[in-house]
SEMIKE-667220 format. One record per residue (C-alpha): x, y, z. Coordinates in steps of 0.2 Angstrom, whole numbers, plus 5000, padded with zeros to 4 digits. Layout:
REM SEMIKE-667220
XYZ/...
//
This chain:
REM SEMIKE-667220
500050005000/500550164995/501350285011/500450455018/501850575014/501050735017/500350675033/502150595037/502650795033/501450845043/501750775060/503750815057/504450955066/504851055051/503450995039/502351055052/502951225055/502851245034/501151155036/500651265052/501151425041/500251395023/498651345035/498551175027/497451015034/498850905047/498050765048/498450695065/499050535071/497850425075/497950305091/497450135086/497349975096/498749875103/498649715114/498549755133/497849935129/496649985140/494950035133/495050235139/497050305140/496450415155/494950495165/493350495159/492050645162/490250605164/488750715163/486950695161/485250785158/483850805171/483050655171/484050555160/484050355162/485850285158/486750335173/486750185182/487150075167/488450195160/489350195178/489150005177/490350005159/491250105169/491850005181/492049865170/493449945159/494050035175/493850205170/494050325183/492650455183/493250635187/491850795189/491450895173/492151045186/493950965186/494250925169/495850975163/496751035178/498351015176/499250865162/497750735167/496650775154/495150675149/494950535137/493350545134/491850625137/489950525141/488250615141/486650535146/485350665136/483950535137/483250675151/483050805138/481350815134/480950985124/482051115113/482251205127/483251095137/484351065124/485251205132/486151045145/487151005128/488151205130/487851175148/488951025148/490051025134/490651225132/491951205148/492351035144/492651005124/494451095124/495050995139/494850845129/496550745125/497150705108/496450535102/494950565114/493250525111/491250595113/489950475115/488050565118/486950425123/484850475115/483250395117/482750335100/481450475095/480050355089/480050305109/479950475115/478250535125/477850695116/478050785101/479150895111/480350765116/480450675101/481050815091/482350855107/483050685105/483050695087/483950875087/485350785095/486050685082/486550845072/487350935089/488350745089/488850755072/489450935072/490550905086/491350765077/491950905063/492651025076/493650895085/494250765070/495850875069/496550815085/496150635079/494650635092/492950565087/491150605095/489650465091/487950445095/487150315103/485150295103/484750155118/483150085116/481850035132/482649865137/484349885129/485249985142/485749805148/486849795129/487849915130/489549885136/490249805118/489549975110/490450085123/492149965123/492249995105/491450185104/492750245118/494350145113/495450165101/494750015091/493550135085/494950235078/494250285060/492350285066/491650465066/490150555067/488950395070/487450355078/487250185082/485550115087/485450015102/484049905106/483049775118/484149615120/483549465128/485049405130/486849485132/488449365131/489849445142/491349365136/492549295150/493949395142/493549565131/495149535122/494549375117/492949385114/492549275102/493549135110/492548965104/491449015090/491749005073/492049125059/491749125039/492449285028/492349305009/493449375000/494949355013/496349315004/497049495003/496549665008/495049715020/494449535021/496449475026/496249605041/494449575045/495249365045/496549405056/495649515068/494149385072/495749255074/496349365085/495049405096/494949215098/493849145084/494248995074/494149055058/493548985039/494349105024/493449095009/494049164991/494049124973/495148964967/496249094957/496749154975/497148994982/498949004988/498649174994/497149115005/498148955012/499349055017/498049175027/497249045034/499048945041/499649115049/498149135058/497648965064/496148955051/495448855037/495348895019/493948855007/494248894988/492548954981/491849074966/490249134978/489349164961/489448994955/487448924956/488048754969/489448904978/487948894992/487548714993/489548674993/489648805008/488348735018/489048565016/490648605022/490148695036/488948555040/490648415039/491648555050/490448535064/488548595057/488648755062/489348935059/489449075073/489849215061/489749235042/490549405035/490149445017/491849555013/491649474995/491549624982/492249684964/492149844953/492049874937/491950074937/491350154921/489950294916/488150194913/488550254894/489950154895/489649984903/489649834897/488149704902/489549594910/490049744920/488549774927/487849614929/489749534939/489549694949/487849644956/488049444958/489549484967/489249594980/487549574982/486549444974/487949314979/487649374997/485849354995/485849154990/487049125003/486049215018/484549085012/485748945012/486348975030/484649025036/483648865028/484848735032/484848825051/486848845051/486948995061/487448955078/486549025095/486749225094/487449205078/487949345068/487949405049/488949555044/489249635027/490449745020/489149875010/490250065004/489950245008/489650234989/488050154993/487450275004/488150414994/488250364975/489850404964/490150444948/490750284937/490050164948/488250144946/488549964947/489249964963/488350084971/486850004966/487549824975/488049924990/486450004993/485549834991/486849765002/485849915014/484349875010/484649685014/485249705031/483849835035/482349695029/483249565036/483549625055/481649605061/481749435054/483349375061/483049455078/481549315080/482849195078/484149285091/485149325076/485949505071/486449565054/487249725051/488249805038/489849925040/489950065025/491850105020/492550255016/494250285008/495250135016/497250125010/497349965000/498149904984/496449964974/496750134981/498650154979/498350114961/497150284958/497750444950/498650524964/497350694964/495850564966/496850474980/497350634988/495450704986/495050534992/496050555010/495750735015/493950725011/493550685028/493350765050/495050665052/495950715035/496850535030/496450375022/495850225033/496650065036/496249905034/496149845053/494850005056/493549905042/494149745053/493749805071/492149875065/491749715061/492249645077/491449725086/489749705076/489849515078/490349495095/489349375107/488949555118/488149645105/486749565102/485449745105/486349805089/485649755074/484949825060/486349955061/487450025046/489150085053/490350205040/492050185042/492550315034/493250455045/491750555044/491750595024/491350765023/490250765007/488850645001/488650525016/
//
């Protein structure tokens, strides 16, 4: 993958003094995840609306990732600034008392530390009592958003976080991954929470997915190799799936993280059926199924070919489609299980060339959205994470104005990586986070036009 040199110039002592005086963009250095990291790098600051409802739960995560709480009143004296900022605004129950946002965050925001992180936690507006309160809660989401923007220079995030009635019981895998710096690349989202009836705590949150089983497409390189290696990681014993061309490259993923490999064109008509009997002679069942599996063939809707257009769709979508029906018919999907799929902030956003794409990307939407109510009945989640401009061998190879364009376009001013598509994931498919679902997560830095 190509190297960031201006934001290697940047954060050097005298490329940032040149930088500092043109009054160009620095992109920061972000802080990402390493092995023994605690989840919050210092205090954390917690306030709340009159009447709100989260505190106990919040101060229950709290403890659990042993994050010391300091008073709104004593943030940023002295070098122990916070890390991250909490705000139960479930209380706030007209326009009016929107005011407790200022209220809090106006003394607070500038203490925050590099790499630090926001999260506002809502009541989802379709719950609220009133007219009045719905709109509040609603009203929210844009103060959330906009504070993402004034803070992404300093590598620091903000996120919403709508809890539904019964779900503030699921929360901890949310705020684990919100808060740390797993979440590096994640900006400016609101994540919808909802009524569990069950939450799996994991005996170790490093290794959460210690004894289940994993399937990813497309893992033979790029995002599907991190998203492989992560699950491994994170404990789970983990099947890679790609096309025969990309055989050795998948073997050799699969031997370096402890996996399995399965050679397989997703698109063939039996790809399904040959799945589901290999999974069913590898035990019968699948804890987690990540459709990372995609292809593009860019070009104006003038210009396309029919083969263009129709290997686009069968690949990223319709592929995805037949093998959700396999896995759901022939009941392969473990307890809890879990169903992610890798959609694109093109889907969300559209872009020129790529009506193909976005097309499949939306769909790939619009699948996880119909299929959530459904799956929920079976205590299964399904949820989609949205890419932005994530530093691969696909990107390196654009013009170098598009890729440029492609980086700064966004609150945190570079490219993604690979492992910031993977935790995403990770999180999404954990045993703990079964009150999300339905939910469709960019990762994309905050993209700044479009999505």
């Amino acid at each position: 993958m190509s190297a960031d040199r201006y934001q290697a110039l940047a954060n050097s002592a005298l490329g940032g003094a040149v930088v500092k005086r043109l009054g160009l963009p620095a992109p920061p250095r972000l802080d990402r995840h390493e092995p023994g990291m605690p989840v919050v790098t210092g205090p954390v600051v917690f306030g709340e609306a009159r009447g709100g409802r989260l505190r106990e739960a919040v101060h229950e995560v709290m403890r659990s990732i042993g994050a010391r709480l300091v008073d709104a009143k004593t943030a940023g004296d002295g070098d122990d600034r916070p890390a991250a900022l909490v705000f139960d605004a479930t209380g706030i129950d007209s326009t009016q008392r929107l005011r407790a946002l200022y209220d809090f965050f106006h003394p607070t925001i500038a203490s925050l530390k590099r790499n630090g992180r926001v999260v506002v936690l809502t009541t989802p507006a379709i719950e609220a009592d009133s007219v009045g309160a719905a709109t509040a809660q609603r009203a929210i989401e844009g103060f959330a958003r906009s504070v993402a923007k004034e803070i992404g220079r300093y590598g620091s995030t903000a996120q919403l976080v709508e809890v539904a009635a019964g779900g503030e019981g699921a929360m901890e895998s949310t705020l684990r991954f919100l808060l740390s710096a797993r979440s590096a690349y994640v900006d400016g989202q609101a994540i919808h929470i909802q009524a569990a009836d069950s939450v799996t705590v994991p005996e170790d949150w490093e290794r959460p997915l210690a004894g289940r089983s994993a399937a990813v497409t497309g893992a033979a390189r790029g995002i599907g190799e991190a998203i492989a290696e992560t699950l491994a990681g994170q404990g789970a014993e983990v099947l890679c799936i790609d096309v025969p061309p990309a055989g050795e490259a998948l073997a050799e993923v699969a031997n370096r993280i402890g996996g399995t490999s399965l050679a397989l064109d997703i698109t063939d008509a039996g790809a399904p059926q040959r799945l589901a009997d290999h999974i069913g002679e590898r035990g019968g069942r699948i804890d987690v199924f990540v459709h990372n599996a995609g292809i593009t063939r860019d070009r104006t809707i003038a210009r396309m070919p029919p083969e263009g257009w129709d290997g686009v769709l069968e690949v990223n979508l319709s592929a995805q489609e037949r093998i959700n029906g396999a896995l759901l018919e022939g009941e392969l999907l473990g307890d809890d299980g879990r169903i992610a799929s890798v959609s694109s902030v093109s889907g969300i956003a559209g872009n020129r060339g790529q009506t193909n794409y976005a097309t499949s990307k939306a769909g790939v939407i619009g699948m996880v959205r119909a299929l959530a109510p459904v799956l929920r009945e079976r205590r299964v989640t399904v949820n989609a994470v949205a890419p932005g401009f994530i530093e691969t061998k696909m990107t390196e190879a654009m013009p170098v104005g598009t890729r440029e364009a492609g980086r700064r376009m966004n609150s945190l001013i570079q490219g993604g990586q690979p492992v910031d598509v993977a935790e995403t994931i990770a999180w999404l498919v954990s045993p703990a986070s079964g009150g999300v679902n339905g939910n469709v997560v960019r990762v994309c830095g905050q993209q700044l036009l479009g999505a």
